[in-house]
C-alpha positions as CSV (number, residue, x, y, z in Angstrom):
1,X,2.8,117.6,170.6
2,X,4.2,119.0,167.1
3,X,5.0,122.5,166.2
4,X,2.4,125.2,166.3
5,X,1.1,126.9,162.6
6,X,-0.6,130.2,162.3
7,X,-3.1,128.4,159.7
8,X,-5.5,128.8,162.4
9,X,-5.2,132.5,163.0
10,X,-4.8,133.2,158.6
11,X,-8.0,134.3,156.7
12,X,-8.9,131.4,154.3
13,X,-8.7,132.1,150.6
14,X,-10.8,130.8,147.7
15,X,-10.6,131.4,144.0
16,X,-7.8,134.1,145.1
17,X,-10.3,136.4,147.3
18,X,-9.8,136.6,150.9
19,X,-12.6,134.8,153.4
20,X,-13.6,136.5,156.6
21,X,-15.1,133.8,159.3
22,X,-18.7,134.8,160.9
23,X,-19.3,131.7,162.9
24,X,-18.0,128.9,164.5
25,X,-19.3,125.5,164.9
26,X,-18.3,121.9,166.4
27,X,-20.2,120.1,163.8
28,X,-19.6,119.6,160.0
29,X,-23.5,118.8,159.3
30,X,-25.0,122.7,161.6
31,X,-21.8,124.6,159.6
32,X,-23.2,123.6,156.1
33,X,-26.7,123.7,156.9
34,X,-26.0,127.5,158.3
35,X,-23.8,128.0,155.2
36,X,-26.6,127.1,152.6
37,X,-28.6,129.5,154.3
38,X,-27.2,132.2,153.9
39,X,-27.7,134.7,151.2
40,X,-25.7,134.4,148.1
41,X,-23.7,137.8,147.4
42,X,-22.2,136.2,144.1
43,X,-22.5,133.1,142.0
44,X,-18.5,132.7,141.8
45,X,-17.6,133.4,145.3
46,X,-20.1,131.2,147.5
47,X,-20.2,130.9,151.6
48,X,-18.3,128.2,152.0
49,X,-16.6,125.9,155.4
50,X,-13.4,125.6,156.4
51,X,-12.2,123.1,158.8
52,X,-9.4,124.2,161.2
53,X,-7.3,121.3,163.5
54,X,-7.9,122.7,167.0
55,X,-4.7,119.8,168.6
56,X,-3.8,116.4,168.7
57,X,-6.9,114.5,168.8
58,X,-8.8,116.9,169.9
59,X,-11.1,117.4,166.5
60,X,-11.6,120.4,164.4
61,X,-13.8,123.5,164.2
62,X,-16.4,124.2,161.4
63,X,-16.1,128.2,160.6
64,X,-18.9,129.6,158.3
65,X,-16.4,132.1,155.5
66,X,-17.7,134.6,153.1
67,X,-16.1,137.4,151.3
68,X,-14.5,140.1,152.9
69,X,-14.6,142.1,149.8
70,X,-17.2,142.4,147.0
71,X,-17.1,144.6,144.4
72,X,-20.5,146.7,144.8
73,X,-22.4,147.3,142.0
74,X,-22.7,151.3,141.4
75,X,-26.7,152.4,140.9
């Protein structure tokens, strides 16, 4: 089977800021389209996908990722 990782259960990180997941999905093609609808927070820090191994031949999951932190713009 192979040894179990806690990849799956870390937040993904791009650009050094931390990724929160909002959905899942079982297809590449729905997670991107869902992901270039989104609204974009910041040029620099995008929605992106991450793909996560679910077992041995069993595929992957698509998660839709955007920043857990933004700085907020003071009015």
């Amino acid at each position: 089977m192979g040894i179990p990782t806690v990849e799956a259960l870390r937040h993904p990180v791009f650009r050094g800021h931390q990724y929160k997941r909002i959905k899942k999905f079982k297809k590449e093609k729905q997670a991107h389209a869902y992901a270039d609808n989104l609204p974009k927070k910041s040029r620099r820090l995008p929605p992106i996908v991450e793909q996560v191994k679910i077992g041995a031949g069993l595929g992957y999951w698509y998660y839709v990722c955007i920043p857990k932190k933004l700085n907020k713009v003071k009015e």
